[in-house]
N, C-alpha and C positions, 0 to 999 in steps of 0.2 A: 591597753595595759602596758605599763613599764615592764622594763625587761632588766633582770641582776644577770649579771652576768657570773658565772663562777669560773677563775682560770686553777688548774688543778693538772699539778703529776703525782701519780701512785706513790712515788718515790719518797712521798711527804708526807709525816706523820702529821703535821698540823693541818694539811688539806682534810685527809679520813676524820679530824675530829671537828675540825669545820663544817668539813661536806654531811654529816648527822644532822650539822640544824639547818642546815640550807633551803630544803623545801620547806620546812617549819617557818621560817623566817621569810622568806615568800609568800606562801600561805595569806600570812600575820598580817601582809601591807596589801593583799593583793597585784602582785607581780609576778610576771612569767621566770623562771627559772629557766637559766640558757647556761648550763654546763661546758664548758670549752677545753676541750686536753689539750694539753703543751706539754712541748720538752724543759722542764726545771734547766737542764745541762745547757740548752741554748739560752736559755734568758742569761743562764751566769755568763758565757763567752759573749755573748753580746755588750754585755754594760764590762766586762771584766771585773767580775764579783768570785769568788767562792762559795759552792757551801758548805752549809754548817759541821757535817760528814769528815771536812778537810780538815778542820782544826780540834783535837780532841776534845781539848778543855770544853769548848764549847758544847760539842758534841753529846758531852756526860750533860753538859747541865739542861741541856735543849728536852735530854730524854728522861732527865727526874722532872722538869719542869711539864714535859708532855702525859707522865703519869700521874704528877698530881692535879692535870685538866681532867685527863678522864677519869679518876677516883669523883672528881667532885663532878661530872656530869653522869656518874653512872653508868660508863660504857665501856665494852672490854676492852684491854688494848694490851699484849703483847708482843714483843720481839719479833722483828721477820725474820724470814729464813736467812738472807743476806742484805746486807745493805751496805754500800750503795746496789744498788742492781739495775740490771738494764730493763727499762718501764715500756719500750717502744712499741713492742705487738701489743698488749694492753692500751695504750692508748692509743694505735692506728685503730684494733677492734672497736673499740669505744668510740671513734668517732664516727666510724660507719652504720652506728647503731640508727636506722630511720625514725621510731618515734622516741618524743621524749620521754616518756613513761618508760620505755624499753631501758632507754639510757639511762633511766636515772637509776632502775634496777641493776642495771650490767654496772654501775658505778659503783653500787653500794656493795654488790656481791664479790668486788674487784677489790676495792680496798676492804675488805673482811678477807678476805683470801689472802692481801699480804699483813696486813695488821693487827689479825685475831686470831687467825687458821695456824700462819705461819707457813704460808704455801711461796711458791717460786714463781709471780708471774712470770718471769721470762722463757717459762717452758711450755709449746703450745698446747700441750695435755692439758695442764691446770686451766688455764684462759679458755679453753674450749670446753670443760666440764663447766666454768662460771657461765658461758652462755648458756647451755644447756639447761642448768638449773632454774634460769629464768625465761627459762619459754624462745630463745634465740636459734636461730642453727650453728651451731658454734663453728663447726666443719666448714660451712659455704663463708663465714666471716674470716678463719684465718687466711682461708684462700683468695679471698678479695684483697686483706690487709697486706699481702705479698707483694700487690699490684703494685705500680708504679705510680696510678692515682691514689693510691692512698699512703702514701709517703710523701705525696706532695701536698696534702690537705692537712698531713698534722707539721709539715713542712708550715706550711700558708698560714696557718693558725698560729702557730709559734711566732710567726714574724709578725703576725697581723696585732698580737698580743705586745709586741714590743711597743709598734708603731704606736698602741694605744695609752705607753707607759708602764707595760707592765712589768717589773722587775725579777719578781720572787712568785712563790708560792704555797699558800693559796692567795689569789687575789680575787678580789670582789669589786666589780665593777659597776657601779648605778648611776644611770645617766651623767656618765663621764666621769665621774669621780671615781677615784680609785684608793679603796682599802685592803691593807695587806695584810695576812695575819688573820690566827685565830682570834691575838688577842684584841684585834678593829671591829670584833663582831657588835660589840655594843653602841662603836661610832657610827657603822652602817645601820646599824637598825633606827637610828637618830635620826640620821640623814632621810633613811626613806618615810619617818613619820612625818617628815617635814619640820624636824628640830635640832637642825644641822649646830653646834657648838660652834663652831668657826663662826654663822652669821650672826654670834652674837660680840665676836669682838670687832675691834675698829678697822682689821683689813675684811674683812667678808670674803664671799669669795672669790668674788673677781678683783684681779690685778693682785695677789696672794702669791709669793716666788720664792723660792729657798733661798736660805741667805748664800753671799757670795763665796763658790770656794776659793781656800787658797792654799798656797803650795809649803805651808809650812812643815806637814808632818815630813815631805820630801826633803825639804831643805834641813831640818833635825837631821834625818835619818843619814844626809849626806856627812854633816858635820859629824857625826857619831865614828862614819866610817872611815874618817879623814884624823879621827883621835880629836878633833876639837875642844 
């Protein structure tokens, strides 16, 4: 069976409304569902991006835009408690989760805690009543997630994610292709029907490259500061 890959930090409300159709959309093609936590904060210092969080403007529109996702798919979605917040025990816990059935529970109860509830993952009380409530020992997970292995697994994960192109999140990953965004959900579901839109134009997918950058917005930006 093929495997989707899902890259996902709590931190992102577009992941919680993603990660809802995820096993759904799995399911649909028959493929395995392979949930991956990463740190959002390292993929942006990695490529030297920001996020959306940084820049207000955007910020407002990203969260009218994210409420009127979830009006039209029907699913709650309020305010966390803080945002940006630090995701890290959540997803060290989450990665130690041993079946995927567990994880996929411990994910769904995690992002409802910071995106429905309005809870604080960052405090280990909350992250340890969500294992609980799904059948986990929350107790024996934060204690593991302390360890020094497992800060190196969502360490190795983050970077392994880069390695694979991954940028932003949520990303979606199917046999090698990489889709970003809630709003790619209907190009993945393309791709895994085997009705990829790219192979029907004249680059396909192989040999397919972004076009070349160039240094103009810098060189503007130079001239601007120079009175040009």
């Amino acid at each position: 069976m093929a495997t989707l890959r899902f890259y996902f930090d709590y931190i992102s409300t577009n992941a919680y409304l993603a990660w809802l159709q995820m096993p759904t959309i799995a399911r649909r093609y028959g493929w395995v569902l392979e949930p991956v936590p990463v740190l959002f904060a390292g993929l942006l210092e990695a490529h030297g991006t920001s996020g959306p969080a940084e820049t207000p403007a955007k910020a407002l529109w990203m969260w009218k835009n994210n409420l009127r996702k979830a009006a039209l798919s029907g699913v709650p979605l309020a305010p966390p408690a803080f945002h940006p917040f630090n995701p890290l025990l959540a997803l060290r816990v989450t990665s130690l989760a041993r079946d995927l059935d567990e994880c996929d529970d411990l994910i769904t109860r995690l992002m409802e805690a910071v995106w429905v509830r309005g809870e604080h993952v960052s405090e280990p009380e909350v992250v340890e009543r969500a294992c609980r409530e799904v059948g986990l020992d929350g107790a024996a997970l934060l204690a593991e997630a302390a360890s020094g292995a497992a800060k190196a697994r969502l360490r190795r994960q983050t970077d392994d994610a880069i390695a694979h192109g991954v940028f932003g999140v949520p990303t979606m990953e199917a046999n090698g292709e990489i889709f970003w965004g809630y709003d790619d959900l209907p190009y993945l579901e393309l791709f895994m029907a085997g009705d990829d839109p790219l192979a029907r134009t004249a680059f396909g997918k192989s040999g397919t490259r972004a076009p070349r950058a160039s240094a103009m917005r810098r060189q503007h930006r130079e001239r601007l500061e120079r009175g040009a």
